[in-house]
N, C-alpha and C positions, 0 to 999 in steps of 0.2 A: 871659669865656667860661664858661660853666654846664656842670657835668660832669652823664652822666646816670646817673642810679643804678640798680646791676643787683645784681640779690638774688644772694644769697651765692652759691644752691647751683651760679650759670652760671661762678662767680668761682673753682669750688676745680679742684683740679689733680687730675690720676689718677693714683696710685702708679704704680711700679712692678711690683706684684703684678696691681693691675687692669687696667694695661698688657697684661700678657701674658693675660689672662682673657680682654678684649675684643678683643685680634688672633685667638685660641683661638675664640671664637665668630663672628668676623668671617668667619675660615675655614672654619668648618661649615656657616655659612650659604651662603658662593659655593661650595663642595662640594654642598651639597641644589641649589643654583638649576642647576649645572651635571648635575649627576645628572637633572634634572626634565627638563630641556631636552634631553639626550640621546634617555629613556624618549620622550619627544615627538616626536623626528626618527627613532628608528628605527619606532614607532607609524604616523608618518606615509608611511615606507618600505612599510612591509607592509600598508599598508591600501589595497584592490581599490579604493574610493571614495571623496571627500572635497564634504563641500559651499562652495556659494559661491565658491572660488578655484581654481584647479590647483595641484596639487604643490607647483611651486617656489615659487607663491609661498607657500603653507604654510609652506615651511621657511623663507624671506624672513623671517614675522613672528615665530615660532616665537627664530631667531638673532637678530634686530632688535631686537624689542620687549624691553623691560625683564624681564629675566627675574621670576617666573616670570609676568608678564602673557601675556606673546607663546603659550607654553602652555598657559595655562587658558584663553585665545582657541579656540586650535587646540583643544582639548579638546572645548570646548559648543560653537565654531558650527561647525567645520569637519569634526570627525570624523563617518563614516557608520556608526554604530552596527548599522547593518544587516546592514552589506556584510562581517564579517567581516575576517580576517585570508588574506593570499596563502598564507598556506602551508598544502599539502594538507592534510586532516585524515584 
């Protein structure tokens, strides 16, 4: 049986110190995706009209989809740019 050969750099090991680096970013990223998708469902809350779907299911893809796709969905097809925000001015 033939081993197959895999370059170094897939072969090395991560510290310690880079351990905690990359849980450290790991984290700030599902904090940004989470934060994005918040700003996205309360967006979706207070906005008079939406295109393409209703509501719920906004918020459907919005929580579903892969964060932050489900978002930047809702962002360019579905929000109504026109229609403002419900809350008086």
């Amino acid at each position: 049986m033939t081993s197959i050969s895999r370059p170094k750099y897939l072969l090395a090991e991560v510290s310690g110190g880079q351990a905690h680096l990359l849980a450290a970013i790991a984290l700030v990223l599902v904090l940004v995706a989470a934060a994005f998708d918040l700003y996205c469902l309360i967006d979706l809350i207070r906005a008079r009209s939406v295109h393409y779907l209703p509501k719920i299911a906004w918020a459907i893809v919005i929580v579903a989809v892969s964060a932050p796709v489900g978002g930047l969905v809702y962002l360019f097809l579905g929000k109504d740019r026109g229609g403002g925000s419900a809350v008086p001015e």
